[in-house]
C-alpha positions as CSV (number, residue, x, y, z in Angstrom):
1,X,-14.3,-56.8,-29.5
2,X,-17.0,-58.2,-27.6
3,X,-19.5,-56.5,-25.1
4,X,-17.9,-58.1,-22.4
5,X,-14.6,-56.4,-23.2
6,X,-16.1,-52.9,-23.5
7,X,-17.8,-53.0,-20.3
8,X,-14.8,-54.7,-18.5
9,X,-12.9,-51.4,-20.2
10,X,-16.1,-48.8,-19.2
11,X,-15.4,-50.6,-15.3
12,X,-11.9,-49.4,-15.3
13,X,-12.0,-46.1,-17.3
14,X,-15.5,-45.4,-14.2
15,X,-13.2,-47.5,-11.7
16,X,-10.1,-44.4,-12.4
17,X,-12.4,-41.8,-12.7
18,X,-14.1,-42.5,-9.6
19,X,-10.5,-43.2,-7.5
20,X,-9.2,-39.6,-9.0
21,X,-12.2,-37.6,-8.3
22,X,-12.5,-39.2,-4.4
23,X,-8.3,-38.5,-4.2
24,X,-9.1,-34.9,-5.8
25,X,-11.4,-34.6,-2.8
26,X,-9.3,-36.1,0.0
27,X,-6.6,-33.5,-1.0
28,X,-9.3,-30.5,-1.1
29,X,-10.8,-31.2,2.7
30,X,-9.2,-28.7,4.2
31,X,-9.6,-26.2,1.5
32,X,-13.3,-24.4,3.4
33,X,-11.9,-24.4,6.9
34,X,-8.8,-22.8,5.5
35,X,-11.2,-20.4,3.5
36,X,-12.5,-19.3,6.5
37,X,-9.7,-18.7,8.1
38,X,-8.4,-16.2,5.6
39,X,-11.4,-14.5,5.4
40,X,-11.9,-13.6,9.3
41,X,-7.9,-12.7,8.7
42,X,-9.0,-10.5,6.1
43,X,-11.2,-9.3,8.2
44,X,-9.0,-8.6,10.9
45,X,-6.7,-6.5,8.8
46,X,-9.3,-4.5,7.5
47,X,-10.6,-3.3,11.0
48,X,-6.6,-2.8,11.9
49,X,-6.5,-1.1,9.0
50,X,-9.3,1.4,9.9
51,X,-7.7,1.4,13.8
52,X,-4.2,2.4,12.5
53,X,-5.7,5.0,9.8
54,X,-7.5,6.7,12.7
55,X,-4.2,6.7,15.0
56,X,-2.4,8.1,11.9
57,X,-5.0,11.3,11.6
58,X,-4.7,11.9,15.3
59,X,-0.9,11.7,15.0
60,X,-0.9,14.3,12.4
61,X,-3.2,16.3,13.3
62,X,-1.9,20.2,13.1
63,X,-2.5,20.7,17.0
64,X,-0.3,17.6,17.5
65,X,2.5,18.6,15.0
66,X,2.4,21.7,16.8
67,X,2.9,20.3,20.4
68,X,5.6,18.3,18.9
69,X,7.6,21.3,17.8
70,X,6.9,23.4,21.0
71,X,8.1,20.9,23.1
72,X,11.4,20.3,21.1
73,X,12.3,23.8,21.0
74,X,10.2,25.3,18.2
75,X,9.7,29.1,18.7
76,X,6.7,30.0,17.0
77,X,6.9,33.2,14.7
78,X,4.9,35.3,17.0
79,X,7.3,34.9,19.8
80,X,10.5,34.9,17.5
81,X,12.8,37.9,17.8
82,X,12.5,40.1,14.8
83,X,15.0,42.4,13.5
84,X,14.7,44.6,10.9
85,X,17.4,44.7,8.2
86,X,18.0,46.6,5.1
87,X,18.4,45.2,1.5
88,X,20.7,46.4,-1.2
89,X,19.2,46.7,-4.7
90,X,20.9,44.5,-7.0
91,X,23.7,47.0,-9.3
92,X,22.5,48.2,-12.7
93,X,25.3,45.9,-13.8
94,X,24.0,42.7,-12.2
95,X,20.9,43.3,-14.0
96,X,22.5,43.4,-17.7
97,X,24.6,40.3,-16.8
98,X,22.5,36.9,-18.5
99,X,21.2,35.2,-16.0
100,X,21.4,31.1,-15.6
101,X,18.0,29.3,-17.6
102,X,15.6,28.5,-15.0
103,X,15.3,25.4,-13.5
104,X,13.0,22.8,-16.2
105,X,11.4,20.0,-15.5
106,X,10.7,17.0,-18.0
107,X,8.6,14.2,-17.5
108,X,9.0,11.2,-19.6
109,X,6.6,8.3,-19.8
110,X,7.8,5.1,-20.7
């Protein structure tokens, strides 16, 4: 193979190279402006993020919750009517009878 054959081959193999890497770029132009797009949209979501966790502590606030409830009919305890009432001690009987296992919790990790 003579010289002229390699470099006619080096040509092409730069001549490919060359036409893939300015393609590569062609399809990539828009890739920065689109960047910065998605960054001042990030941005945007963080600060209504931070707007929206505000509103949420105001909306929960206890003073709120309790406006809520006093304006759809919550008595509140101090104004409830009380009356007294009198308990019955359980029957000695009651108390010898086995009494259902407590309520048990397990937590399984998988």
């Amino acid at each position: 193979m003579s010289w002229q054959d390699r470099a006619v081959r080096y040509m092409l193999v730069y001549f490919i190279l060359a036409t893939v890497l300015v393609a590569w770029r062609y399809i990539q132009r828009d890739l920065p402006t689109r960047i910065t797009e998605l960054q001042d949209q990030e941005e945007q979501l963080y600060d209504q993020r931070s707007t929206l966790s505000i509103e949420l502590q105001s909306l929960t606030s206890p003073v709120r919750i309790r406006e809520w409830a006093v304006k759809n009919g919550m008595v509140p305890f101090s104004k409830a009517k009380k009356e007294p009432t009198d308990f019955e001690a359980p029957s000695q009987e009651t108390l010898t009878i086995p009494q259902p296992k407590p309520l048990e919790v397990e937590t399984r990790w998988n």
